[in-house]
PDB file of N, CA, C and O in Angstrom:
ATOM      1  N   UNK A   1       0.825  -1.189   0.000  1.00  0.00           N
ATOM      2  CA  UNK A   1       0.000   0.000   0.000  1.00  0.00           C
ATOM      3  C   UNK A   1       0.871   1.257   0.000  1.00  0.00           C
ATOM      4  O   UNK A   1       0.556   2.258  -0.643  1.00  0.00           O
ATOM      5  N   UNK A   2       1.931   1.174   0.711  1.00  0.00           N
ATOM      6  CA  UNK A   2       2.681   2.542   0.908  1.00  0.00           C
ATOM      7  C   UNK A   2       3.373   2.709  -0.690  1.00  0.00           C
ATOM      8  O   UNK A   2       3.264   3.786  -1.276  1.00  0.00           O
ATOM      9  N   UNK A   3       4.003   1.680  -1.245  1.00  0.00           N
ATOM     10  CA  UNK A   3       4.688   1.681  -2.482  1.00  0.00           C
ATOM     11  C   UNK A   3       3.550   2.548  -3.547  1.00  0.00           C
ATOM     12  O   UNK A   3       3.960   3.582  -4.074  1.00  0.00           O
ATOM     13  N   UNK A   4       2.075   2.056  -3.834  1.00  0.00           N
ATOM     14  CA  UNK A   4       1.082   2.214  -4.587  1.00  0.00           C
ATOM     15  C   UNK A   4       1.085   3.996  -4.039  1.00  0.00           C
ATOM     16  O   UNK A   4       0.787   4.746  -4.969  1.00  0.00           O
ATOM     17  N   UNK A   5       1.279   4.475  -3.148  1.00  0.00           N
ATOM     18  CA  UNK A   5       0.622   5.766  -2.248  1.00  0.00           C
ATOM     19  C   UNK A   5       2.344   6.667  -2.756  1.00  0.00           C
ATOM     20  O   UNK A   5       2.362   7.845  -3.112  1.00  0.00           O
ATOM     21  N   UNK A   6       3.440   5.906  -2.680  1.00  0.00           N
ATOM     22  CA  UNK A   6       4.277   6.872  -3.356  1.00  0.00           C
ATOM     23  C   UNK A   6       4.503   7.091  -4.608  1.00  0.00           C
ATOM     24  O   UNK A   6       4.895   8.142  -5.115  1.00  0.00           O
ATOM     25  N   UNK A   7       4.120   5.554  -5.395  1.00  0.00           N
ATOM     26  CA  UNK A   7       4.384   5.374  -6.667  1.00  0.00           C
ATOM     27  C   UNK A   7       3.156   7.001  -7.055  1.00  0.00           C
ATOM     28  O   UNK A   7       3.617   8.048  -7.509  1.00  0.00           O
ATOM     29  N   UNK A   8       1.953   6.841  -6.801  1.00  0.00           N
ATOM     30  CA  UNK A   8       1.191   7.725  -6.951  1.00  0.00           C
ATOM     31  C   UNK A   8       1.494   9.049  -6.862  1.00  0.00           C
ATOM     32  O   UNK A   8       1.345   9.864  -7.772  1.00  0.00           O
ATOM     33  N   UNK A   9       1.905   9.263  -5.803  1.00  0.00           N
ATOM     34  CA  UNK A   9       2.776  11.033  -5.951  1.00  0.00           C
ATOM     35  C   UNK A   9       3.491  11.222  -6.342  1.00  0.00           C
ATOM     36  O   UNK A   9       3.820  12.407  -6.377  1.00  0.00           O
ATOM     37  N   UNK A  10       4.300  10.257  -6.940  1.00  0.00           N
ATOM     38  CA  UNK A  10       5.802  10.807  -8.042  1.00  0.00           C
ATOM     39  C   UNK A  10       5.128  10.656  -9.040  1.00  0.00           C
ATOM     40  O   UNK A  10       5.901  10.521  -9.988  1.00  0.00           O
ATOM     41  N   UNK A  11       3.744  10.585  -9.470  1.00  0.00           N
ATOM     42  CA  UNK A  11       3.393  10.885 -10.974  1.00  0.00           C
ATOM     43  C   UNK A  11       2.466  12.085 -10.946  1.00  0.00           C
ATOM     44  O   UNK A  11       1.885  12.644 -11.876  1.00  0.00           O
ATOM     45  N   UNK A  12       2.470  12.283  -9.930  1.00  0.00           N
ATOM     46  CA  UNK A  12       1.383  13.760  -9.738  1.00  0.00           C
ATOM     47  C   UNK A  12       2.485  14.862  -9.597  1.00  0.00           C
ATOM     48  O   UNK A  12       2.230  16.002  -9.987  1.00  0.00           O
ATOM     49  N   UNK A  13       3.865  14.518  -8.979  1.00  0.00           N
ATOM     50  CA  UNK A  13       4.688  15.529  -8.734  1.00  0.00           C
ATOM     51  C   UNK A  13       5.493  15.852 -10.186  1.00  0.00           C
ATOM     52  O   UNK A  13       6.184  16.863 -10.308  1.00  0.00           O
ATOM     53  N   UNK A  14       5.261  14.569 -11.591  1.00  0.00           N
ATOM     54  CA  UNK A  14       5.943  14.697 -12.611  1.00  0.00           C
ATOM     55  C   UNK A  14       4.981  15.202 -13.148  1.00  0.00           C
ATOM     56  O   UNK A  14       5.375  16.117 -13.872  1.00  0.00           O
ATOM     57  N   UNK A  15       3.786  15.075 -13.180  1.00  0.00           N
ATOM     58  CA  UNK A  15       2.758  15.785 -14.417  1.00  0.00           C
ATOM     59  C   UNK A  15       3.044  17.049 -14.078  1.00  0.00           C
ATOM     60  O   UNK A  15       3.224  17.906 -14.942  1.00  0.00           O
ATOM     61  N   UNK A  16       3.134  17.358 -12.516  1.00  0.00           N
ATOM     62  CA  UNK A  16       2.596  18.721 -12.232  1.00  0.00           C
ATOM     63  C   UNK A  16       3.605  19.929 -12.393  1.00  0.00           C
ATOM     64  O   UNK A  16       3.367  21.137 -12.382  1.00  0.00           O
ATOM     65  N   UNK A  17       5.383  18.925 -12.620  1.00  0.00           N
ATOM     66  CA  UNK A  17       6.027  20.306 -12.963  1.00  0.00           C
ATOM     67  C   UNK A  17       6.206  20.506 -14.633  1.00  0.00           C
ATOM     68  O   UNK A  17       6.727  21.551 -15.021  1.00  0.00           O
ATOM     69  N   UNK A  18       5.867  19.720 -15.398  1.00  0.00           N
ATOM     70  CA  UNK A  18       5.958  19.434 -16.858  1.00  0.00           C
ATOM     71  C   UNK A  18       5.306  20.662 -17.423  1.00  0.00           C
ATOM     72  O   UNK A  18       5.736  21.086 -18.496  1.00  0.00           O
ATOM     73  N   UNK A  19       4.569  21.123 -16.975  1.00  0.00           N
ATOM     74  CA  UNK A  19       3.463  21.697 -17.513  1.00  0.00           C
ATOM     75  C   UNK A  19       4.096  23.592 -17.672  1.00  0.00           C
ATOM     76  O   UNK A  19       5.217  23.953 -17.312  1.00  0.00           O
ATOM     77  N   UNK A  20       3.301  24.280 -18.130  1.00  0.00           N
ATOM     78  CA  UNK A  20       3.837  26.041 -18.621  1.00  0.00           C
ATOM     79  C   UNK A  20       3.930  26.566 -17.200  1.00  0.00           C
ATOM     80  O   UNK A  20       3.685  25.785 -16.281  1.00  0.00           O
ATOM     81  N   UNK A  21       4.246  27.752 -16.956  1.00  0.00           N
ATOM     82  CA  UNK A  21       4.295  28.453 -15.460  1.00  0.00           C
ATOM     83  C   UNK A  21       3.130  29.283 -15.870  1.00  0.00           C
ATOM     84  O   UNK A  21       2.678  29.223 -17.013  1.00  0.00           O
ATOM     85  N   UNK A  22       2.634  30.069 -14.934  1.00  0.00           N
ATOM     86  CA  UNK A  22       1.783  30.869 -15.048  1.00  0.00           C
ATOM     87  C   UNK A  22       1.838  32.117 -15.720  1.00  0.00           C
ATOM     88  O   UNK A  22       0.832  32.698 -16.127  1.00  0.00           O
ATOM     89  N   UNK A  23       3.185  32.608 -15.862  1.00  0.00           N
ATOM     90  CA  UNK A  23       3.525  33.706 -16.275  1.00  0.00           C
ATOM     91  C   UNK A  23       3.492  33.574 -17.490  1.00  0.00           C
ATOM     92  O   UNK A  23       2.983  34.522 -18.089  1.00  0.00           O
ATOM     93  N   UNK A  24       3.954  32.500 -18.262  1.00  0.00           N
ATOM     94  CA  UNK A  24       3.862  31.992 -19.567  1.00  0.00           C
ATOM     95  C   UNK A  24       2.617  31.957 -20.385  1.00  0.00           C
ATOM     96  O   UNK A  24       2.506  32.277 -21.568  1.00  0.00           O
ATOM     97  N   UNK A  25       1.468  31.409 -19.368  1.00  0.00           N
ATOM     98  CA  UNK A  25       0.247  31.495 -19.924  1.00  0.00           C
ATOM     99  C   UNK A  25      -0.092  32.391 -19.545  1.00  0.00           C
ATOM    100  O   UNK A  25      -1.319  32.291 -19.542  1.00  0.00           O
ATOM    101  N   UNK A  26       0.202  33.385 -19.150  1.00  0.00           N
ATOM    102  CA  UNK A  26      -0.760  34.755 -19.363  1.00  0.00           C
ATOM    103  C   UNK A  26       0.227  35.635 -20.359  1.00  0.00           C
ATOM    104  O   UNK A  26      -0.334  36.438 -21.105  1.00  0.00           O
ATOM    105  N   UNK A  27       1.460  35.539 -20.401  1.00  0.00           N
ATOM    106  CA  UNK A  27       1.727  36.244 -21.475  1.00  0.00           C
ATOM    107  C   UNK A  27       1.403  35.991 -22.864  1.00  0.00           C
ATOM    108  O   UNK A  27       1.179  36.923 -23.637  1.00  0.00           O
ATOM    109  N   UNK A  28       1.347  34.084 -23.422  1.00  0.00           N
ATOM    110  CA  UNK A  28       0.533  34.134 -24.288  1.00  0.00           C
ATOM    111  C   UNK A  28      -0.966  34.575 -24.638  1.00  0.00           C
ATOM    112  O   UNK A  28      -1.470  34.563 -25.761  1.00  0.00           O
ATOM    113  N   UNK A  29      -1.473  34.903 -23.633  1.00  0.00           N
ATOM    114  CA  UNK A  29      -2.709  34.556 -23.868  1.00  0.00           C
ATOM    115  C   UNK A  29      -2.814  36.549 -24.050  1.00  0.00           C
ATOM    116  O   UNK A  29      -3.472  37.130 -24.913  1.00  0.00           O
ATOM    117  N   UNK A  30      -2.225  37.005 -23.301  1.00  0.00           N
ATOM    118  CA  UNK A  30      -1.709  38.929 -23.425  1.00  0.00           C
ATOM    119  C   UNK A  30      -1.516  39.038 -25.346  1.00  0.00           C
ATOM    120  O   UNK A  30      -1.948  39.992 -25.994  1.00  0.00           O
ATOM    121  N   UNK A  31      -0.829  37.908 -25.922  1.00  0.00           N
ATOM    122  CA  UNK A  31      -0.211  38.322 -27.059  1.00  0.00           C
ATOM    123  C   UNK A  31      -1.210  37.939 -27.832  1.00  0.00           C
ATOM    124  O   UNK A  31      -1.226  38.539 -28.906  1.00  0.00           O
ATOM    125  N   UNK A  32      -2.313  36.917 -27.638  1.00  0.00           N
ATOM    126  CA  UNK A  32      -3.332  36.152 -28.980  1.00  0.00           C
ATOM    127  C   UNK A  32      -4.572  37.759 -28.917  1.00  0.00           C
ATOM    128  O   UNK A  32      -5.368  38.189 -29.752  1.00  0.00           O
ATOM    129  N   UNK A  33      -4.237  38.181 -27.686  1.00  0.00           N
ATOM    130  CA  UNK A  33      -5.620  38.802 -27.447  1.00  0.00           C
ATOM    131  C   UNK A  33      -5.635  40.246 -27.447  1.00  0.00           C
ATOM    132  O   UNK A  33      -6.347  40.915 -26.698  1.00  0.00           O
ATOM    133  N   UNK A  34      -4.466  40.923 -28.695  1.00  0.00           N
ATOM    134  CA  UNK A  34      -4.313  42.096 -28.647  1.00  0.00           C
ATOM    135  C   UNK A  34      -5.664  42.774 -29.410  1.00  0.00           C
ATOM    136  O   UNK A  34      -6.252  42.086 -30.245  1.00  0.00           O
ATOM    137  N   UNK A  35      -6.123  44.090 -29.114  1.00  0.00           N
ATOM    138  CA  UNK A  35      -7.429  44.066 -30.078  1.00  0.00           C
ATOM    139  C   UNK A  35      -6.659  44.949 -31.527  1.00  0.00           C
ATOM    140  O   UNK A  35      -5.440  45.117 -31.567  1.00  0.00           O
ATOM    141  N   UNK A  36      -7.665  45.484 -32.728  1.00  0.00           N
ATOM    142  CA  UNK A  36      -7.217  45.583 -33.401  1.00  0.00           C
ATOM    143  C   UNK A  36      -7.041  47.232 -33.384  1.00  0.00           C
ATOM    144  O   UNK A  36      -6.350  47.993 -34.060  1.00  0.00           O
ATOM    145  N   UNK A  37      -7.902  47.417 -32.392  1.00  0.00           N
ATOM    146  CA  UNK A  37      -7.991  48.763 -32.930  1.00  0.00           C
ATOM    147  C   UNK A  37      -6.974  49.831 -32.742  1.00  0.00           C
ATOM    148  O   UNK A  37      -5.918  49.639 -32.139  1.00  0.00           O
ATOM    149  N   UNK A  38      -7.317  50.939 -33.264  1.00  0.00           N
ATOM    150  CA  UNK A  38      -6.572  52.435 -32.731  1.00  0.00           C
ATOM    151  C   UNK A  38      -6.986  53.265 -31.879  1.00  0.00           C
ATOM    152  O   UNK A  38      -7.867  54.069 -32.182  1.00  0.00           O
ATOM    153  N   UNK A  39      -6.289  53.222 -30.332  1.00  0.00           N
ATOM    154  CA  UNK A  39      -7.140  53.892 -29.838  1.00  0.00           C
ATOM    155  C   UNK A  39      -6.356  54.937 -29.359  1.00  0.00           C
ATOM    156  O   UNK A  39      -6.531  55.097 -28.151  1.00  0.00           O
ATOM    157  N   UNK A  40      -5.113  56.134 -30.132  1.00  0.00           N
ATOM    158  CA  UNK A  40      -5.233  56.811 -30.251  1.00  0.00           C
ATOM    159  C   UNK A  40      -5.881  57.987 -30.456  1.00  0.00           C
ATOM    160  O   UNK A  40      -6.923  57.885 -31.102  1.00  0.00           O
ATOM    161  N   UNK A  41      -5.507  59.286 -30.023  1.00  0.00           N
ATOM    162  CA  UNK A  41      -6.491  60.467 -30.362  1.00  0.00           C
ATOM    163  C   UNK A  41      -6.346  60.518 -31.639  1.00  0.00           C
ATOM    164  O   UNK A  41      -5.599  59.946 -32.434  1.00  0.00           O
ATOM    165  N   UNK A  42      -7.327  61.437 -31.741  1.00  0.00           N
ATOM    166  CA  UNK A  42      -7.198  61.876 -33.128  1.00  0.00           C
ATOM    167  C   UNK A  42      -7.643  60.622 -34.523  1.00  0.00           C
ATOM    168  O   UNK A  42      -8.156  60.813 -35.626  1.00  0.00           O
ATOM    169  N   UNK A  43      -7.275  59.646 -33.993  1.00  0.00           N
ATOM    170  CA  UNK A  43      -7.474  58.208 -35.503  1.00  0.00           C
ATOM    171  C   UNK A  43      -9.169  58.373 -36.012  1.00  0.00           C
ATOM    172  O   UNK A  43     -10.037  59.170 -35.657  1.00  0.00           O
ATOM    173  N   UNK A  44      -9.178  57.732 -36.570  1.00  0.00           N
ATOM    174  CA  UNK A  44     -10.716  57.289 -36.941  1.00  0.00           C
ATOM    175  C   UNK A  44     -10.809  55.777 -36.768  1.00  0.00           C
ATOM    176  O   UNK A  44      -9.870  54.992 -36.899  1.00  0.00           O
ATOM    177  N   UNK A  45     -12.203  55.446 -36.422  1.00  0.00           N
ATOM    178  CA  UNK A  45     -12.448  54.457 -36.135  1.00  0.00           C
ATOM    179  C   UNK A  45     -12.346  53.627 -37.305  1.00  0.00           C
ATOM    180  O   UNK A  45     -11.616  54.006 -38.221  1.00  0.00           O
ATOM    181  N   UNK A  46     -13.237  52.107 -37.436  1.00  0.00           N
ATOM    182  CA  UNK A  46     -13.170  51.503 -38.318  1.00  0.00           C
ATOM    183  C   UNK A  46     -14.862  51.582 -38.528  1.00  0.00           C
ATOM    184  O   UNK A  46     -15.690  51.666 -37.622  1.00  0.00           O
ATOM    185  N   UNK A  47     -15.121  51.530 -39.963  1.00  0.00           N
ATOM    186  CA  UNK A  47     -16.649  51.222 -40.064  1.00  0.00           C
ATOM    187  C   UNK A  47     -17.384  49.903 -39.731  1.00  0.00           C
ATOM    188  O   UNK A  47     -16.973  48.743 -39.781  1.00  0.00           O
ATOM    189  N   UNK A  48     -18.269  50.274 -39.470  1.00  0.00           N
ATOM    190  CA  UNK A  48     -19.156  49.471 -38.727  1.00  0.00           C
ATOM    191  C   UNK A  48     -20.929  49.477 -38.820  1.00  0.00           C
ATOM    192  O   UNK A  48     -21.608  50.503 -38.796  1.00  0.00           O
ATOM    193  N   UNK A  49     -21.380  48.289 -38.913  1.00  0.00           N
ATOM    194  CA  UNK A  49     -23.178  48.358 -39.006  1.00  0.00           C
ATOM    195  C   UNK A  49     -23.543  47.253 -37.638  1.00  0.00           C
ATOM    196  O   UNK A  49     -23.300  46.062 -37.446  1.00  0.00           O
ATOM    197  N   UNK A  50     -24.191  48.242 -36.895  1.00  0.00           N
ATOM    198  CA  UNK A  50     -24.719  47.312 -35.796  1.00  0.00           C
ATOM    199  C   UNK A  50     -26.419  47.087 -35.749  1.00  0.00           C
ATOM    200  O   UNK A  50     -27.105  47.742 -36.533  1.00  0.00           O
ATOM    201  N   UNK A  51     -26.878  46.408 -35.072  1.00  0.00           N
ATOM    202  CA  UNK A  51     -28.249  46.242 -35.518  1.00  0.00           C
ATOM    203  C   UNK A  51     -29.145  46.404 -33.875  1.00  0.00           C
ATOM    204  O   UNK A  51     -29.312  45.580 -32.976  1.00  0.00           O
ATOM    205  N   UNK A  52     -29.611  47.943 -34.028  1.00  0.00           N
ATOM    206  CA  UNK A  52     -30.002  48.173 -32.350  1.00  0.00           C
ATOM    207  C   UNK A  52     -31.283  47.346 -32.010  1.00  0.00           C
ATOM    208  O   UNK A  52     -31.961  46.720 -32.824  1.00  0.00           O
ATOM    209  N   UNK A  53     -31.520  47.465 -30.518  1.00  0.00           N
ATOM    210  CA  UNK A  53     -32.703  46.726 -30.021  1.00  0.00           C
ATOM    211  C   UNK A  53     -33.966  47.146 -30.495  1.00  0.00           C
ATOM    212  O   UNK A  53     -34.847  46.366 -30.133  1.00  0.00           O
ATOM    213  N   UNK A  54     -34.437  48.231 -31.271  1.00  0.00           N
ATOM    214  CA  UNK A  54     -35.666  48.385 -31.701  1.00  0.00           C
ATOM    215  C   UNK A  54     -35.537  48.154 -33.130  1.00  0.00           C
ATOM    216  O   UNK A  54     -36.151  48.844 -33.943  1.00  0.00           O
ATOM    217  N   UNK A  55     -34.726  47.165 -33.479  1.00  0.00           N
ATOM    218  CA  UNK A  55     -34.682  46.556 -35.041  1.00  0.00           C
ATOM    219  C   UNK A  55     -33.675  47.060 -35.912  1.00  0.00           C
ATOM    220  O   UNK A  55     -32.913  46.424 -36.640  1.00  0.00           O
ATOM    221  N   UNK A  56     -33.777  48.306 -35.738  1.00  0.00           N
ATOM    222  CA  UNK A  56     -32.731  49.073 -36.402  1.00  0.00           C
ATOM    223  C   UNK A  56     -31.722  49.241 -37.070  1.00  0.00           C
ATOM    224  O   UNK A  56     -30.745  49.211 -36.321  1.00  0.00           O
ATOM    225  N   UNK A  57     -31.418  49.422 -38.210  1.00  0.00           N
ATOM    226  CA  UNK A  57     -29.367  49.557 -37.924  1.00  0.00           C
ATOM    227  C   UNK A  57     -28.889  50.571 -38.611  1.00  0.00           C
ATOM    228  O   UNK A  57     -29.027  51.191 -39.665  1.00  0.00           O
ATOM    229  N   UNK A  58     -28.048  50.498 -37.271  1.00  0.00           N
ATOM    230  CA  UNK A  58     -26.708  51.268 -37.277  1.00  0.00           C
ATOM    231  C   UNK A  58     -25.981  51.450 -38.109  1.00  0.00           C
ATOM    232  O   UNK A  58     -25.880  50.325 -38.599  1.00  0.00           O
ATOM    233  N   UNK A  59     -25.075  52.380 -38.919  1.00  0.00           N
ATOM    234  CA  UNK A  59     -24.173  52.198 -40.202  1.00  0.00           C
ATOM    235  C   UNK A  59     -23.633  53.391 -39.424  1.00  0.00           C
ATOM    236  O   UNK A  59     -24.281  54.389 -39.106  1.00  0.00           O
ATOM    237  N   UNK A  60     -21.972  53.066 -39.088  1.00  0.00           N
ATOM    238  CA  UNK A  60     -21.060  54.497 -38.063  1.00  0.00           C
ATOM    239  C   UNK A  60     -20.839  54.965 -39.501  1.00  0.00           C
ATOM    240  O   UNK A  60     -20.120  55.928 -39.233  1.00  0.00           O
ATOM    241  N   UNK A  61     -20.915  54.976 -40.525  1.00  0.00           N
ATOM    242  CA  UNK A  61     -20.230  55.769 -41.486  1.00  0.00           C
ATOM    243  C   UNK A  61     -21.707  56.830 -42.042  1.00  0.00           C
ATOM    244  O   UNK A  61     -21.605  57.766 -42.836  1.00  0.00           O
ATOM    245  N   UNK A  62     -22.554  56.529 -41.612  1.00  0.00           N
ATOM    246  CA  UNK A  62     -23.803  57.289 -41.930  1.00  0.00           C
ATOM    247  C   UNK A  62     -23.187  58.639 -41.167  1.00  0.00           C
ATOM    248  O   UNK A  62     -22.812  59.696 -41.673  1.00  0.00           O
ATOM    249  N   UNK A  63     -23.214  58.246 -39.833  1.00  0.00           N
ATOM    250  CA  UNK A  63     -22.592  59.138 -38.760  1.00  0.00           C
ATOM    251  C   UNK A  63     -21.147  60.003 -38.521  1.00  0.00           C
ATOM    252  O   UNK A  63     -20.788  60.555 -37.481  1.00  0.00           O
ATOM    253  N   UNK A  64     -20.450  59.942 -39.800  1.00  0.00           N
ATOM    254  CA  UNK A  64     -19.113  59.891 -39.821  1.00  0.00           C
ATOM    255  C   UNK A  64     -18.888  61.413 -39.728  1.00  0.00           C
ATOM    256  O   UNK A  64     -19.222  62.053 -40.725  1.00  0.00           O
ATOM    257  N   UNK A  65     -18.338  62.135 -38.615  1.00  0.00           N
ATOM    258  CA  UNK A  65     -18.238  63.886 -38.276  1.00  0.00           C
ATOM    259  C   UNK A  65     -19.287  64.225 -37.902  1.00  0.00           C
ATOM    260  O   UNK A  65     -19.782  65.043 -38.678  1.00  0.00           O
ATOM    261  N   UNK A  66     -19.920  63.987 -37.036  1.00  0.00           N
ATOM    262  CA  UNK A  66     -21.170  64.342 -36.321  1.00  0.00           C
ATOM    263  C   UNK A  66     -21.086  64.367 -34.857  1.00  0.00           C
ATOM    264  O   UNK A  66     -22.078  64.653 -34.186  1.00  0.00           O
TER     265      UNK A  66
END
């Protein structure tokens, strides 16, 4: 029983350092998830048609300097 109870934690202690660090997965996950936009002053946005809750839609370029 004791053999089965260590054999067991030297495979939990090998899976468990194999694996990325934390810092790793958040820096990838920082780099997949950059957005696209410009959010500088001054830029212009990107066009866009959204479709509002009373049916509607939106076209930002209808709106473009307003």
């Amino acid at each position: 029983m004791k053999k089965i109870a260590i054999f067991s934690l030297l495979i939990i202690i090998l899976f468990g350092c194999t694996g990325k660090s934390q810092d790793e997965k958040t820096k990838e996950m920082a780099t997949e998830s950059k957005p696209s936009v410009d959010l500088l002053q001054g830029s212009t946005p990107i066009d866009f048609t959204a479709e509002a809750t009373d049916g509607s839609t939106f076209n930002s370029a209808d709106n473009k300097g307003k």
